[in-house]
Rosetta silent file (secondary structure, phi, psi, omega in degrees, C-alpha in Angstrom):
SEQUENCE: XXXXXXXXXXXXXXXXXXXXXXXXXXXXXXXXXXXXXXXXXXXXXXXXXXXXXXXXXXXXXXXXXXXXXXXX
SCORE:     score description
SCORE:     0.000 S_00000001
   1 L     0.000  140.783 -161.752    0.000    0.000    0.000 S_00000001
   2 L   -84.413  115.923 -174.507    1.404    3.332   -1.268 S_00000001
   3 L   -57.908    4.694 -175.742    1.874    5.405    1.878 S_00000001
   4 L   -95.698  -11.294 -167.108    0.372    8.444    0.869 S_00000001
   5 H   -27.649  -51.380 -161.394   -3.068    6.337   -0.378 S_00000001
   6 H   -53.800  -55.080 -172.698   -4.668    7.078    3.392 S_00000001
   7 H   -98.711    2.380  162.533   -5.106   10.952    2.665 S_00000001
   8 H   -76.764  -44.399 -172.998   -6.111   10.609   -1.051 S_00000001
   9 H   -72.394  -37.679  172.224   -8.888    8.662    0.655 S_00000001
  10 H   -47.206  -57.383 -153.312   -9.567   11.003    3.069 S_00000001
  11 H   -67.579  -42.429  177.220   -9.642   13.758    0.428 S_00000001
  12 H   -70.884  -31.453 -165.457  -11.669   11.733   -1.862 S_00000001
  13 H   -68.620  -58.702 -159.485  -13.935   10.976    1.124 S_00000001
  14 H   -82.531  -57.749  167.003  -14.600   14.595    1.878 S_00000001
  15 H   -47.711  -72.406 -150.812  -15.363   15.663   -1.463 S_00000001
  16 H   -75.000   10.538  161.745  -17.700   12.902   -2.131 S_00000001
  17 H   -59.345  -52.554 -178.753  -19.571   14.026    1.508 S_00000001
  18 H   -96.237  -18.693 -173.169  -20.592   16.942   -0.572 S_00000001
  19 L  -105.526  108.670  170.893  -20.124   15.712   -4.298 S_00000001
  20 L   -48.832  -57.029 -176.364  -21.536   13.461   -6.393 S_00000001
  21 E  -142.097  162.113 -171.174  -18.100   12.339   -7.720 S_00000001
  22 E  -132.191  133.029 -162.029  -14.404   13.619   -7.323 S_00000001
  23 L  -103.081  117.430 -168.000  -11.727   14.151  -10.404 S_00000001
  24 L  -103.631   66.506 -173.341   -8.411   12.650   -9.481 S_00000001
  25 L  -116.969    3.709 -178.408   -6.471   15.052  -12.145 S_00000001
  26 L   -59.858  173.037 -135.387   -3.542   16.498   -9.646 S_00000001
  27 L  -120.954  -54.075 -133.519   -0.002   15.133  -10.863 S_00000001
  28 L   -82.837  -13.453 -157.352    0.960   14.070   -7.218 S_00000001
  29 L  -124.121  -17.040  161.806   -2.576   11.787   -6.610 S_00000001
  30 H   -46.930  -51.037 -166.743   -2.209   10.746   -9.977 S_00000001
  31 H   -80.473   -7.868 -163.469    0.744    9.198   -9.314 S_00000001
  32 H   -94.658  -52.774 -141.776   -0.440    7.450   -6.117 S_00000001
  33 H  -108.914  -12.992 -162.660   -3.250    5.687   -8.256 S_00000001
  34 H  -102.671  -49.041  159.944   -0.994    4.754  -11.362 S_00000001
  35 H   -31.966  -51.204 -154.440    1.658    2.503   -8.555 S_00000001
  36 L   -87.886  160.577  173.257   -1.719    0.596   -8.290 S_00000001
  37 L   -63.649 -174.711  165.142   -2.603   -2.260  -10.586 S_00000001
  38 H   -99.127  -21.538  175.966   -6.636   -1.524  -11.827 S_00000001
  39 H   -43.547  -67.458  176.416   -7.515   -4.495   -9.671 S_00000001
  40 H   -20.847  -79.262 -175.242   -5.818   -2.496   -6.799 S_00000001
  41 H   -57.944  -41.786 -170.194   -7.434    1.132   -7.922 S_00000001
  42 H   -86.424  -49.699  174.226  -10.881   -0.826   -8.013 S_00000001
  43 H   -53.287  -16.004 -165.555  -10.664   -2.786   -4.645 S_00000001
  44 H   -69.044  -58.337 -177.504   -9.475    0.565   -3.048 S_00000001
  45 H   -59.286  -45.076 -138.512  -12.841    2.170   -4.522 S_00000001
  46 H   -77.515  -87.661  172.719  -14.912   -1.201   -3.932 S_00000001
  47 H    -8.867  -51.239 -177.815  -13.772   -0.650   -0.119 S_00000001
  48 L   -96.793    5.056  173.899  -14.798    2.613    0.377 S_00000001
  49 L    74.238   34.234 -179.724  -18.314    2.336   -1.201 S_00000001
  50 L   -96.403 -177.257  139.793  -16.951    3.933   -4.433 S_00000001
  51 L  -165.389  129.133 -179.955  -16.546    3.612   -7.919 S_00000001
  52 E   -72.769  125.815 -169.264  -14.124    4.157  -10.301 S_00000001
  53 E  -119.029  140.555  143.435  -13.881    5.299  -14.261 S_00000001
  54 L   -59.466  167.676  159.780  -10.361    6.013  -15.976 S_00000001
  55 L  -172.482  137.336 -161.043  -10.360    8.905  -18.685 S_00000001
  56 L    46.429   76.733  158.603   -8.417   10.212  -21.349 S_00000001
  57 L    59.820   13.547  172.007   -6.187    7.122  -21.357 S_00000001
  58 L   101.702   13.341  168.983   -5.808    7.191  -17.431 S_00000001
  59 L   -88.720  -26.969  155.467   -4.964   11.154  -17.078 S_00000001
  60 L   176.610  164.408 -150.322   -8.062   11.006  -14.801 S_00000001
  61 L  -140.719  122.531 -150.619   -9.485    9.361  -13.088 S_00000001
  62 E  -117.968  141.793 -175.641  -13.104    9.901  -11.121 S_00000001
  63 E  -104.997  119.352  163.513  -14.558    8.534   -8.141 S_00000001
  64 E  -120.477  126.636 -169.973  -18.272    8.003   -7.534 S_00000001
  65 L   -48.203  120.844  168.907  -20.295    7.034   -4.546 S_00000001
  66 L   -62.798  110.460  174.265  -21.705    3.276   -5.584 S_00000001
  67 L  -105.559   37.194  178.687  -25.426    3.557   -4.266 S_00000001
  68 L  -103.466  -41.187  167.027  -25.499   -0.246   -4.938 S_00000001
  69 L  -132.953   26.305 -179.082  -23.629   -0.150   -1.946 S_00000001
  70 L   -88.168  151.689 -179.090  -24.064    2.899    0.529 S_00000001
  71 L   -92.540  159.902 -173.656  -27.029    2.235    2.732 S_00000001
  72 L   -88.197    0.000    0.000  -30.220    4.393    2.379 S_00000001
């Protein structure tokens, strides 16, 4: 696990309090998701009641709350 991983999830976490979905396009959080495999980058989301799309070849990459598995 990449040590900075903990406070992208916070960060993602906080946006997506207020936010339908949060755009991973910063260089530095970029690079923290491109270390992971896409298994990796999906269990990460899977975990956190997220889910994840790639775009533009993996230059970003957006997170959206999964209401398949957030409770009502």
């Amino acid at each position: 696990m990449h040590p900075d991983l903990p406070g992208l999830a916070a960060k993602a976490a906080e946006v997506l309090s207020r936010r339908s979905e949060y755009v991973v396009t910063q260089p530095a959080e970029l690079r923290i998701l491109r270390e992971m495999s896409d298994a990796e980058v999906s269990d990460f989301a899977k975990n956190h009641g997220w889910r994840v799309i790639r775009r533009l070849g993996g230059r970003q990459i957006e997170f959206y709350n999964d209401a398949s598995v957030r409770p009502l």
